[in-house]
SEROMI-993894 format. One record per residue (C-alpha): residue in three letters; x, y, z. Coordinates in steps of 0.1 Angstrom, whole numbers, padded with zeros to 4 digits, always signed. Each point is the difference from the previous one (the first is absolute). Layout:
ALAXYZ...
//
This chain:
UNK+0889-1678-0280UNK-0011-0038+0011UNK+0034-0011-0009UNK+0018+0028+0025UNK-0022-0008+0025UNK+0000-0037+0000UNK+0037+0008+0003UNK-0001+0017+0027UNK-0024-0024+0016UNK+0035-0025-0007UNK+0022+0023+0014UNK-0022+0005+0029UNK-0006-0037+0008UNK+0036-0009+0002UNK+0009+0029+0022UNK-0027-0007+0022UNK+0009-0036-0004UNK+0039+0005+0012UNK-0015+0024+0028UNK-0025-0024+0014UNK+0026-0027+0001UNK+0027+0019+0015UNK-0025+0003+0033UNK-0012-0033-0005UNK+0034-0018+0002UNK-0002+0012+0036UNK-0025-0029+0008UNK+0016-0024-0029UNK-0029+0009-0023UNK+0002+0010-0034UNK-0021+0004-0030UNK+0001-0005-0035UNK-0034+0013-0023UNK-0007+0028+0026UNK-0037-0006-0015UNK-0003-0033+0006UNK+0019-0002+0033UNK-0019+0024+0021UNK-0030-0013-0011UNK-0002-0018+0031UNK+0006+0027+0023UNK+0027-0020+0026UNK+0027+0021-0022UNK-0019+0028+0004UNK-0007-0005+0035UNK+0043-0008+0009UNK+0006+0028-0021UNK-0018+0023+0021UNK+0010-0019+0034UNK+0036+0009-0013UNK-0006+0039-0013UNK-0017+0003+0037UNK+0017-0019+0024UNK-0036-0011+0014UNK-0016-0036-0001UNK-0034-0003-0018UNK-0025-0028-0001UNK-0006-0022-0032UNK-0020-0031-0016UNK+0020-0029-0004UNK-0028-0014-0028UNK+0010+0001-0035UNK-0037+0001-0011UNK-0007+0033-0018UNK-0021+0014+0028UNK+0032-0004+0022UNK+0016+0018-0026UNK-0024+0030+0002UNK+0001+0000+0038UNK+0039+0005-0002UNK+0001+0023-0024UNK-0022+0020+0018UNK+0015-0002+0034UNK+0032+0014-0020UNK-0028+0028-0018UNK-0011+0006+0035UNK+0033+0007+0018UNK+0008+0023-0024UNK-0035+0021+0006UNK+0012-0004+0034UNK+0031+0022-0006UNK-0022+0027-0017UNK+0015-0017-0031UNK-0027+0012-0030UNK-0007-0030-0026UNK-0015+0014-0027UNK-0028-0026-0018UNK+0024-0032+0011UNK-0024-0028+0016UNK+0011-0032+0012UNK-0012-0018-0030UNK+0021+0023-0027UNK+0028-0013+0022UNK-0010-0038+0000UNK-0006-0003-0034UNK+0033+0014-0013UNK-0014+0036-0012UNK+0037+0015-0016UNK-0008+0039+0004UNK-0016-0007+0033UNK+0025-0020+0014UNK+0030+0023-0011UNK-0023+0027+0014UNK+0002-0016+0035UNK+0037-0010-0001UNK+0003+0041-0011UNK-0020+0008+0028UNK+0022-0015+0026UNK+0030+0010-0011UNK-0014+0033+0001UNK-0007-0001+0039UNK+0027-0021+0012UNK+0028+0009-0018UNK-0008+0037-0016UNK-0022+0017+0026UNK+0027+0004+0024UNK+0027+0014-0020UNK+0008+0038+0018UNK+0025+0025-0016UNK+0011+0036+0018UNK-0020+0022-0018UNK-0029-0009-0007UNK-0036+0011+0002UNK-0026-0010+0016UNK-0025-0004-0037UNK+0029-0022-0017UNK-0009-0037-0007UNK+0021-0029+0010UNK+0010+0000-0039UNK+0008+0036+0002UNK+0024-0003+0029UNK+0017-0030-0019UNK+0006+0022-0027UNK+0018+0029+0022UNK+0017-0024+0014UNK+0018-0009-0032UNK+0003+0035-0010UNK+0018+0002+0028UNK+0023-0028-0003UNK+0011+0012-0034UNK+0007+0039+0007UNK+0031+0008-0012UNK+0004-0027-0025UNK+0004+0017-0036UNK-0027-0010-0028UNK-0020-0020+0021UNK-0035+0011+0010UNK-0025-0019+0019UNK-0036+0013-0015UNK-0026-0031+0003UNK+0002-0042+0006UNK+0000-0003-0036UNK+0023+0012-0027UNK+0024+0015+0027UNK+0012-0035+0007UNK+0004-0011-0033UNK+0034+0006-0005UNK+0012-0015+0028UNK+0023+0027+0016UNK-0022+0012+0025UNK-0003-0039+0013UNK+0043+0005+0000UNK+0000+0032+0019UNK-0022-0010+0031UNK+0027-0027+0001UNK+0027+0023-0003UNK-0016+0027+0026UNK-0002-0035+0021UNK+0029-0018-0006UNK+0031+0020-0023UNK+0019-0026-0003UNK-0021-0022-0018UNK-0010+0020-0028UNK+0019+0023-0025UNK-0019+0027-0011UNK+0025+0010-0028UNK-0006-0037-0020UNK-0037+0001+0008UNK-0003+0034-0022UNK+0012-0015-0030UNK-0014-0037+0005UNK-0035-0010-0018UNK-0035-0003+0019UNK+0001-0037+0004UNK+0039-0003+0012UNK-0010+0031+0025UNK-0027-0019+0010UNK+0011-0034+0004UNK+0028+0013+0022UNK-0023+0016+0024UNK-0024-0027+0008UNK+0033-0028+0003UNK+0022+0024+0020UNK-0031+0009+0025UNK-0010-0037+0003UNK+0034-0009+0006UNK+0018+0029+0023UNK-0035+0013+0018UNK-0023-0028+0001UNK-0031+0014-0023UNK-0014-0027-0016UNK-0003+0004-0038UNK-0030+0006-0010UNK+0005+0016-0035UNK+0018-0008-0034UNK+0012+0023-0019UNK-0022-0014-0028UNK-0032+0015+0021UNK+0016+0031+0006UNK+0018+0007-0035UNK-0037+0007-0016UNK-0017+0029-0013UNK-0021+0005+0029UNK+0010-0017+0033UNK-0026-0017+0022UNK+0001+0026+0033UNK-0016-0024+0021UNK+0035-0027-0004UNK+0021+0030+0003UNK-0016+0014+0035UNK+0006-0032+0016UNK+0033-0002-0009UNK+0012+0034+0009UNK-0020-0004+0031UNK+0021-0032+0008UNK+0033+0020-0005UNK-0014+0026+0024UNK-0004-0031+0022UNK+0039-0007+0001UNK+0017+0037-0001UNK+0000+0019+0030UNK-0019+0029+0003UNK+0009+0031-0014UNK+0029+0023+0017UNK-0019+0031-0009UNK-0024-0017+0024UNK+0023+0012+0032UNK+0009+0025-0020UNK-0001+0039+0015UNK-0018-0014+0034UNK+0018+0016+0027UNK+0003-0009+0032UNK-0032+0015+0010UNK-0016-0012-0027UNK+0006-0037+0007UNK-0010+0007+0036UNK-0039+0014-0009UNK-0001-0027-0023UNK+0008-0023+0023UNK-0026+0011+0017UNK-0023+0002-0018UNK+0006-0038-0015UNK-0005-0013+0035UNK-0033+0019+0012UNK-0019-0012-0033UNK+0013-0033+0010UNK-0014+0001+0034UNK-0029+0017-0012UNK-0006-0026-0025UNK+0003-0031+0021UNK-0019+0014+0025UNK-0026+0005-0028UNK+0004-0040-0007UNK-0005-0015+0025UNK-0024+0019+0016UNK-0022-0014-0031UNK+0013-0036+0003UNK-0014-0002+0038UNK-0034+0017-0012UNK+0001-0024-0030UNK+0004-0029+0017UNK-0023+0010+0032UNK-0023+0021-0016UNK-0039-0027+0008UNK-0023+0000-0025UNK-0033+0025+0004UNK-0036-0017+0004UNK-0013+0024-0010UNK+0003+0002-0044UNK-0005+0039+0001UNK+0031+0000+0024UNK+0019-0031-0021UNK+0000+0015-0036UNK+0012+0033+0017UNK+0029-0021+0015UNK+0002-0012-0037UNK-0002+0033-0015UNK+0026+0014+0027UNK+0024-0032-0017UNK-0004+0012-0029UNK+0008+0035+0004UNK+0032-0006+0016UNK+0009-0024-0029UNK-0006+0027-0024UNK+0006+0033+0019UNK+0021-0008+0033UNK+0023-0023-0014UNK+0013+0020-0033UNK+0009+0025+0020UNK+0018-0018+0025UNK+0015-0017-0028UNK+0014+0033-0016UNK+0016+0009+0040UNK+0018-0030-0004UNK+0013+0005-0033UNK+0016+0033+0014UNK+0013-0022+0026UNK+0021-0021-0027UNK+0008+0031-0016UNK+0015+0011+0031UNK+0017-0030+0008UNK+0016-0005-0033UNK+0019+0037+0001UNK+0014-0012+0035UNK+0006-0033-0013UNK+0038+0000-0008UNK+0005+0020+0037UNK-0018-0030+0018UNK+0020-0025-0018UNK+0029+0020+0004UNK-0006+0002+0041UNK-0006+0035-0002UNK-0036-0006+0013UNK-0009-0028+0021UNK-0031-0017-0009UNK-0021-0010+0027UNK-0018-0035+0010UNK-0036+0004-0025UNK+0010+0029-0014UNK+0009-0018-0037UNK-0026+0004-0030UNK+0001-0035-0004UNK-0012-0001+0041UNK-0027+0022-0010UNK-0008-0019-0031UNK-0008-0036+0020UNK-0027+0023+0023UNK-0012+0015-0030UNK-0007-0032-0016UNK-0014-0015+0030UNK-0027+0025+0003UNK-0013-0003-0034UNK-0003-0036+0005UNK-0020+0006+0030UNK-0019+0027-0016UNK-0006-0022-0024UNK-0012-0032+0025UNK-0022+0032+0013UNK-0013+0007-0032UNK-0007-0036-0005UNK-0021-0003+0033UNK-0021+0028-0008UNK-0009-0008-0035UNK-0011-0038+0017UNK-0021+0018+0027UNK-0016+0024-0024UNK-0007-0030-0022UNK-0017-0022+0037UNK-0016+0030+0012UNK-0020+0002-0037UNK-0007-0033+0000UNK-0015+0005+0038UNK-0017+0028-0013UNK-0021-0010-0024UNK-0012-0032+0026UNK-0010+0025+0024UNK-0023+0014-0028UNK-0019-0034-0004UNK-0001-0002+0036UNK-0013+0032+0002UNK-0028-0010-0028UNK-0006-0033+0023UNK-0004+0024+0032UNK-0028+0020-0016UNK-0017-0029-0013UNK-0003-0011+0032UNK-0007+0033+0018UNK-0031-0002-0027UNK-0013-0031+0014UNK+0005+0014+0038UNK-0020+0029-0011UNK-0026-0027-0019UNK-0002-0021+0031UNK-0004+0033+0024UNK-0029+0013-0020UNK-0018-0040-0001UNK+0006+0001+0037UNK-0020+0033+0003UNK-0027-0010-0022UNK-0003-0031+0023UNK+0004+0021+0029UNK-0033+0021-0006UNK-0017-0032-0009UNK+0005-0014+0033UNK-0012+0031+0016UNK-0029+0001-0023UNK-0011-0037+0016UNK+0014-0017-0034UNK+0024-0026-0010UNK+0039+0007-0012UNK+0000-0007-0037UNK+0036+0004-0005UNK+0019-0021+0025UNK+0016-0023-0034UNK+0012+0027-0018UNK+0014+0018+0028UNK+0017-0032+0012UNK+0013-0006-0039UNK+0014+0037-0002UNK+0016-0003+0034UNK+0015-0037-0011UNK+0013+0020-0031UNK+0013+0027+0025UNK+0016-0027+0018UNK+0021-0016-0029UNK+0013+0036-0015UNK+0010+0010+0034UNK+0021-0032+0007UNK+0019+0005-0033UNK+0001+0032+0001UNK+0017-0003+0031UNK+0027-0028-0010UNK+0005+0028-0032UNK+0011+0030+0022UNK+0020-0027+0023UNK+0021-0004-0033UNK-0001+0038+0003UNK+0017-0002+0029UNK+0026-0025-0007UNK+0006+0023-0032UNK+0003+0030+0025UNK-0024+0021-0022UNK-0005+0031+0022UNK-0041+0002-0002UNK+0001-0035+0011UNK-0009+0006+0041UNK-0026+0026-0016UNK-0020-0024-0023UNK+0000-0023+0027UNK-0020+0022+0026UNK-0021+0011-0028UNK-0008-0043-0008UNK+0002-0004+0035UNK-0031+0027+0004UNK-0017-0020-0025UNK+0003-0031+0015UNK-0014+0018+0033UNK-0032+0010-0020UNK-0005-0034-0013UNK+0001-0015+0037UNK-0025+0026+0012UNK-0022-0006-0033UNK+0005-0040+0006UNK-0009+0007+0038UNK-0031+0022-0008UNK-0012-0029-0024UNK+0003-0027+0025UNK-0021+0022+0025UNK-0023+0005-0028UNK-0004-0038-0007UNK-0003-0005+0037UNK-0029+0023+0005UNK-0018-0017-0036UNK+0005-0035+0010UNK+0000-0005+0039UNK-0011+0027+0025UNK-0001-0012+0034UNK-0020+0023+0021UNK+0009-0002+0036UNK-0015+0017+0031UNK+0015+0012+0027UNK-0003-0020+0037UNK-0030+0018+0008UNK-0024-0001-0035UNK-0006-0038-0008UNK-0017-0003-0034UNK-0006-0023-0022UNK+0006-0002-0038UNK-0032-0002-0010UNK-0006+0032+0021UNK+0020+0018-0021UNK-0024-0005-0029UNK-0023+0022+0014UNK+0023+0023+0022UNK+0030+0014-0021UNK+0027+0009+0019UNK+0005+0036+0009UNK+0034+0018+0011UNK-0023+0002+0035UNK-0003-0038+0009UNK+0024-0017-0022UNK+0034-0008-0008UNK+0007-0022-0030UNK+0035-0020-0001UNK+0009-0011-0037UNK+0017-0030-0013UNK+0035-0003+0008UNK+0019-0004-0036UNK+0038-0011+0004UNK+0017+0007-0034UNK+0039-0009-0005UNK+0015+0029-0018UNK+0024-0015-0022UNK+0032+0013-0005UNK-0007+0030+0020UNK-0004-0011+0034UNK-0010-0033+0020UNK-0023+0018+0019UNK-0037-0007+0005UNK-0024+0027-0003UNK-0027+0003+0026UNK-0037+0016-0012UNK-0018+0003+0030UNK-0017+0032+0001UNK-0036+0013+0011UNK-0027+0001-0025UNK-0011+0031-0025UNK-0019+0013+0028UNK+0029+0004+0025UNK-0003-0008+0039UNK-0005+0019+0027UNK+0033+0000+0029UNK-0010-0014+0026UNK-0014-0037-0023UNK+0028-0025+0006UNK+0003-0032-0024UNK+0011-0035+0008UNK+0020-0014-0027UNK-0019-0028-0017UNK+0010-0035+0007UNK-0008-0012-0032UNK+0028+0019-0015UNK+0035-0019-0013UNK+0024-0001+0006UNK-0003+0019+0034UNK+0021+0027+0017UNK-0002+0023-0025UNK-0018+0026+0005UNK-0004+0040-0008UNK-0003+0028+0027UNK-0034+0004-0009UNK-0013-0026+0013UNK+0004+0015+0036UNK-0006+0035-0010UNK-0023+0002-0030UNK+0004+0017-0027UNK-0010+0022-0026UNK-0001-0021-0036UNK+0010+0035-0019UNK+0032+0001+0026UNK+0016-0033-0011UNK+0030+0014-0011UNK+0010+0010+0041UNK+0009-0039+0000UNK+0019-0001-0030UNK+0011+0035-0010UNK+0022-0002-0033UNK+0033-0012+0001UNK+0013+0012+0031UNK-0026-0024+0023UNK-0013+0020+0026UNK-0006-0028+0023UNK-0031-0011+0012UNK-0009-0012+0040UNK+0008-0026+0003UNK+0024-0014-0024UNK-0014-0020-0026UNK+0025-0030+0008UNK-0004+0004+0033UNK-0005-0038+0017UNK-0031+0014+0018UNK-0024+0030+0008UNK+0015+0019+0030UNK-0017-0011+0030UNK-0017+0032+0009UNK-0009+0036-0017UNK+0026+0016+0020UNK+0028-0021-0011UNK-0015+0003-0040UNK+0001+0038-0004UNK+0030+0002+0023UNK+0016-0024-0027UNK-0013+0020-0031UNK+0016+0032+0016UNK+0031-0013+0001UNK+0001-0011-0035UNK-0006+0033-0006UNK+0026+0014+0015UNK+0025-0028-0014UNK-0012+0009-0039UNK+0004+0035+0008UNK+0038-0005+0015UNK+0007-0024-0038UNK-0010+0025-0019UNK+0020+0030+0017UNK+0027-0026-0005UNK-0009-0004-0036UNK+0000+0040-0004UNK+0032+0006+0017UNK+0017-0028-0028UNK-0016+0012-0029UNK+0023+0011-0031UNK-0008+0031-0019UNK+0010-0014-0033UNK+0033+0009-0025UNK-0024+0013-0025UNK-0030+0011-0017UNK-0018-0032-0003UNK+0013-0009+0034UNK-0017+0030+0014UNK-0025-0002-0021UNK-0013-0037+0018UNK+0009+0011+0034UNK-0019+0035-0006UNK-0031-0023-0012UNK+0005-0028+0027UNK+0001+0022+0034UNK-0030+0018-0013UNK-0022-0031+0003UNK+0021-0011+0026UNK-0007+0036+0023UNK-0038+0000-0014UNK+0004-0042+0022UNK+0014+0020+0032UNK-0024+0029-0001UNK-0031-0027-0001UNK+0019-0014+0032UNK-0019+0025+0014UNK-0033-0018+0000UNK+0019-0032+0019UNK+0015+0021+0027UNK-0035+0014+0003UNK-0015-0032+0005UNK+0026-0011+0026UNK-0010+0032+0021UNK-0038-0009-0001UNK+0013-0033+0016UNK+0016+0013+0030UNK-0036+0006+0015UNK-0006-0041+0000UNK+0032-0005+0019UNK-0007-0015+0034UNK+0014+0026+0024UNK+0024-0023+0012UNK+0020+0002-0037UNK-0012+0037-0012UNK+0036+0015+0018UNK+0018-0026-0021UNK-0021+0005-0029UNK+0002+0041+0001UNK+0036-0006+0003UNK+0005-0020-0032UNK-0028+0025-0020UNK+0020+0028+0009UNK+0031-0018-0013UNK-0016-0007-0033UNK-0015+0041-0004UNK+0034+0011+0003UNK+0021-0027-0020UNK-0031+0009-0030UNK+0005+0035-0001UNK+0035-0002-0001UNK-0004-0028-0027UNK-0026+0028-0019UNK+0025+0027+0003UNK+0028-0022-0011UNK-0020-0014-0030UNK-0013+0036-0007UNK+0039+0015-0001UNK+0010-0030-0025UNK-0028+0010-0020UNK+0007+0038-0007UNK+0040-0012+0000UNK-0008-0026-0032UNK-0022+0034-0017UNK+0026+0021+0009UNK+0024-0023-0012UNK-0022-0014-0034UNK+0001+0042-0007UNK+0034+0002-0002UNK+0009-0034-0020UNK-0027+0007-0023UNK+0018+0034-0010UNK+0034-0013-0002UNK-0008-0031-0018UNK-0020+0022-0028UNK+0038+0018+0000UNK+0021-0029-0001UNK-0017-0015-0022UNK+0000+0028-0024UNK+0043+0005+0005UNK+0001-0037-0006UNK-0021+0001-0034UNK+0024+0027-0010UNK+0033-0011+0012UNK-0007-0029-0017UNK-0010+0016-0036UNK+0030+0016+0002UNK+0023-0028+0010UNK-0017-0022-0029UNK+0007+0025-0028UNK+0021-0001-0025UNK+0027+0024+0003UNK+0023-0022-0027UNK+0012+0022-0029UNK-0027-0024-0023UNK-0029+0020+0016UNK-0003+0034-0023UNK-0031+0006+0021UNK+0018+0023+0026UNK-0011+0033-0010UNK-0034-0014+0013UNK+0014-0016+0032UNK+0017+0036+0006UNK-0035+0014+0000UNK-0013-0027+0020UNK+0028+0000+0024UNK-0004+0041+0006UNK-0037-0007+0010UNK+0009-0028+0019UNK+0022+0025+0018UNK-0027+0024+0009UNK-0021-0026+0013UNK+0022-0008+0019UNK+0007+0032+0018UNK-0036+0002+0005UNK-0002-0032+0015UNK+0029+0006+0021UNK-0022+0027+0019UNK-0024-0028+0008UNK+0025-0018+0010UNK+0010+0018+0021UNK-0033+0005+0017UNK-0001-0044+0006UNK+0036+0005+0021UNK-0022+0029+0019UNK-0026-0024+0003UNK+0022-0029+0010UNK+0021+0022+0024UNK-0032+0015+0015UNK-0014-0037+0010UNK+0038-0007+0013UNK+0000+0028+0019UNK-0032-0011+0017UNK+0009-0036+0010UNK-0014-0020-0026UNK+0002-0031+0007UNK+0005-0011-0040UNK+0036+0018+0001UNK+0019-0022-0022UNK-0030-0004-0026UNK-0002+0041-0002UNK+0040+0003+0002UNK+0001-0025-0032UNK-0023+0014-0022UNK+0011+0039+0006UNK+0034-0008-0007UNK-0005-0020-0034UNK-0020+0024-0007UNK+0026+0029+0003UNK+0030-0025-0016UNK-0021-0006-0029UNK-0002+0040-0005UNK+0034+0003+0004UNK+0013-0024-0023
//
């Protein structure tokens, strides 16, 4: 048994040999030791540039790594072509592996010279092998005491070789002499006469033919290559009527329409098709590849085989005239679109698998920044609860004991925030599609620590200077105040001004000038203190007093409702008229941004998108409702405008009620819009998310004839089934949903149109 099948391994090798050559000689390559000479995979590669008509790329290093690479661009191209390579890897090629190497050479000659062989006749189940083999039958009907059972000991004798020739080409065989002749003679005078009078190049002996038991594989690939050179069949034409050739006609020219259409209707999607942000979104665009590599395009595949079938029983009428062939129509026409889209499918595929790969790598840096951000919202939260602590004490007549630690955690806020901010920049650059979200979630962080920095410095103003100063008409003295505290009755006491730089954040100075824990009363006005450096900045409170608990009027999160007058103003307004006249037209300018800000606000692709809008515009409406207490406090002013300026000043107040509440309503629609919305993307991404999971179980198994687990998979597969016609209920009920909140104007319309129709493609599929 070793000795037959090392000889057929012989046999095999210089058939395949002779065959690789003959396509070789094309570019003025040729090899010698077909295991040593594709070793490098440049024969490989021309071999396959030849077989193809296509132009692939290739290492010009003779190191053996450039040897692996070129092997498996060849191994790759073939995939490509829905070629199936069985347990070859680059490596079996590059190191000279004999079974595996003849197993690829096999391979090829299977799909580029075998696949496409078509005979009148046929069914649909038979194998490229099968049709072969009716083929010959064919070719020898009639021809007495010469059957045509198998690629084996059929051929042996050599008459059947002789009769193709005859059925060919009379003249150049006689039958009579080749009855009587021995195997060898028989054979030797089919291989010289074909070579010579019909071009096939000789790829047999008659020594490897004349054995016991043929090698099949070195006889298919030479019948196929006499298949090559005779024309087809005449039975083909056979019997077709008139009418017959019309509907076929016909019907050869709508699959080829329907087919290109098909083509390059992909190749623009393939090569315009932009990446998702979002990875939910890209592994379903991977997933969707995948499916039409495995499912689409065998079917497809199958349409255009009919389509050669078709074209090869009209075949001698078009080359005869009978039928005129038009401009594109040509197999070979269809075959260069063909090829082009599955190398851009395959570019596609590429671009994917390098996204998925980034968007991993992205993923798992958000998860450390993540880790980072609660580290630091922990020390916001520690630094909060010192600056309580110190907040009692002061109200309690004692000193702050935590003003260092508070100032260390908010230095350690300071740090994180600033890298955590250059991390989700990088986000950005790497279009990762929770990058704007993270970045109003740091950006909220970085607020708190500003507010917590700014409540410290009032804190360490009030523990080490306090400043007490009287109003124009109560003079006192300091040592007075020894023995008469100050009361919210006589008093109002101006703290230290603290200028901080925020670094990084803004180049702002922060103003703390507010009245002390016992408030002032209205009608007390302050001078500014003349000590204070550098001068000109100064807070509204200093001309109106104000409440120490009601701070946050001056500075009100990130959305700075201003304070009167500005705190880079040059100088104090001249008079109280012109101060709150000033603050109520900053008023009315933040409340004109930020209908601006709500009219351009995006609603977000998906979940997470929602998600941090949904969470964002909450905080953001609780900001606007609290307005309320500024517009409040602008109407309690209008009674100390001079009656000169009170029409001017009712004019502008009026103004700013009506721009609010139509700022309140418009913030108060975006919020039930986002719920609305966060509803219905919640549901369908549970969905999709579920199709996807299954769509892609099913797309990764394996359905290969080496899996005897199907019975299983049957099982599996019928409960998959009834899940899925109960999911497609609920379904069902999202495209409701979705059409419901179309059908009522929602402003989200391509976000809601999106996700009902994936939804309802995925269930379809």
């Amino acid at each position: 048994l070793l000795l037959i099948a090392d000889e057929r391994d012989r046999v095999q090798k210089k058939t395949f040999t002779k065959w690789v050559n003959k396509h070789l000689m094309k570019v003025r390559k040729h090899v010698n030791d077909m295991y040593e000479d594709l070793r490098d995979g440049h024969n490989l590669i021309s071999l396959l540039e030849v077989l193809s008509g296509e132009k692939l790329p290739r290492e010009k290093g003779r190191m053996r790594f450039h040897r692996l690479h070129n092997v498996q661009i060849a191994l790759d191209f073939l995939r490509l072509r829905q070629i199936k390579l069985v347990n070859i890897r680059s490596d079996d090629i590059a190191d000279g592996n004999p079974k595996l190497t003849l197993g690829l050479i096999w391979t090829i000659i299977l799909h580029f010279q075998i696949a496409d062989i078509q005979v009148s006749g046929q069914s649909e189940d038979m194998t490229a092998k099968d049709r072969l083999l009716l083929w010959s039958q064919r070719m020898v009907e009639g021809y007495p005491g010469i059957r045509c059972d198998n690629f084996t000991t059929s051929w042996r004798d050599g008459r059947l070789f002789n009769a193709i020739i005859h059925r060919h080409r009379p003249e150049l065989i006689d039958m009579k002499r080749v009855a009587v002749r021995a195997n060898r003679e028989n054979l030797e005078q089919a291989f010289t006469v074909a070579e010579r009078d019909m071009g096939v190049t000789r790829l047999l002996d008659p020594e490897d033919v004349d054995v016991p038991s043929p090698d099949e594989k070195s006889i298919i690939t030479y019948v196929s290559s006499l298949y090559d050179v005779i024309p087809r069949m005449p039975e083909v034409n056979s019997g077709l009527n008139a009418n017959e050739v019309e509907l076929r006609w016909t019907e050869y020219q709508e699959i080829v329409v329907i087919i290109m259409q098909w083509i390059r209707q992909y190749i623009i999607m393939f090569q315009t098709r932009a990446n998702s942000a979002n990875p939910t979104d890209l592994r379903a665009q991977y997933n969707q590849l995948v499916h039409f590599r495995e499912v689409e395009l065998p079917a497809k595949e199958a349409e255009r085989l009919r389509m050669k079938s078709l074209f090869m029983m009209m075949e001698n009428l078009i080359q005869s005239g009978h039928i005129k062939m038009p401009v594109g129509y040509h197999p070979s026409d269809m075959d260069k679109e063909w090829n082009k889209m599955l190398l851009t499918m395959s570019e596609r595929e590429r671009e994917l698998k390098i996204e998925i790969d980034s968007m991993e790598i992205i993923q798992l840096s958000t998860l450390d920044m993540q880790k980072d951000a609660l580290v630091c919202e922990d020390r916001l939260n520690q630094s909060s609860s010192m600056l309580q602590m110190d907040i009692r004490a002061l109200e309690n007549h004692r000193a702050p004991q935590h003003e260092a630690d508070i100032e260390r955690a908010l230095n350690e806020c300071d740090a994180m925030i600033r890298e955590l901010f250059i991390d989700v920049q990088t986000l950005k650059d790497g279009r990762f599609f929770q990058a704007e979200l993270m970045y109003r979630r740091f950006a909220l962080r970085a607020t708190r620590t500003m507010r917590g920095r700014r409540d410290d410095w009032q804190i360490i103003g009030l523990a080490v200077r306090v400043e007490a100063s009287y109003t124009k008409t109560h003079t006192h003295t300091l040592a007075h105040l020894d023995t008469h505290p100050p009361t919210a009755s006589n008093v109002t006491v101006t703290w230290l001004q603290v200028q901080r730089v925020y670094s990084g954040i803004s180049s702002n100075c922060w103003c703390m000038l507010v009245a002390g824990p016992f408030g002032a009363r209205a009608d007390d006005q302050t001078e500014p203190c003349e000590t204070l450096e550098p001068a000109g900045i100064f807070c509204s409170c200093l001309t109106k007093g104000c409440n120490y608990n009601n701070y946050d009027r001056c500075t009100m999160l990130t959305i700075g409702v201003p304070c009167l007058p500005n705190a880079n103003a040059d100088a104090l307004p001249s008079t109280e008229d012109d101060s709150n006249m000033k603050y109520v037209r900053d008023l009315l300018a933040w409340v004109e941004e930020h209908q601006a800000q709500i009219e351009k606000a995006e609603w977000g692709p998906d979940l997470p998108s929602v998600e941090g809008n949904l969470e964002t515009h909450r905080e953001f409406n609780r900001t606007i409702e609290d307005f309320r207490s500024s517009i409040n406090e602008a109407k309690a002013g209008e009674s100390k405008i001079s009656p000169a300026n009170r029409g001017n000043y009712a004019d502008y107040f009026g103004r700013l009620e009506l721009q609010y509440t139509r700022l309140l309503n418009m913030s108060r629609s975006r919020l039930r819009h986002l719920e609305s919305l966060h509803a219905f993307v919640v549901r369908a991404t549970k969905e999709l998310m579920w199709l996807n999971d299954r769509e892609e179980e099913e797309v990764n198994y394996d359905w290969s004839e080496r899996n005897h687990n199907m019975s299983t998979k049957k099982e599996q597969h019928a409960v998959l089934m009834k899940e899925l016609e109960q999911k497609e209920s609920i379904i069902n009920g999202i495209q409701d949903s979705g059409e419901q909140l179309l059908a009522s104007n929602h402003p989200a319309r391509q976000t809601i149109e999106v996700r009902a129709w994936r939804a309802g493609s995925l269930v379809q599929r």
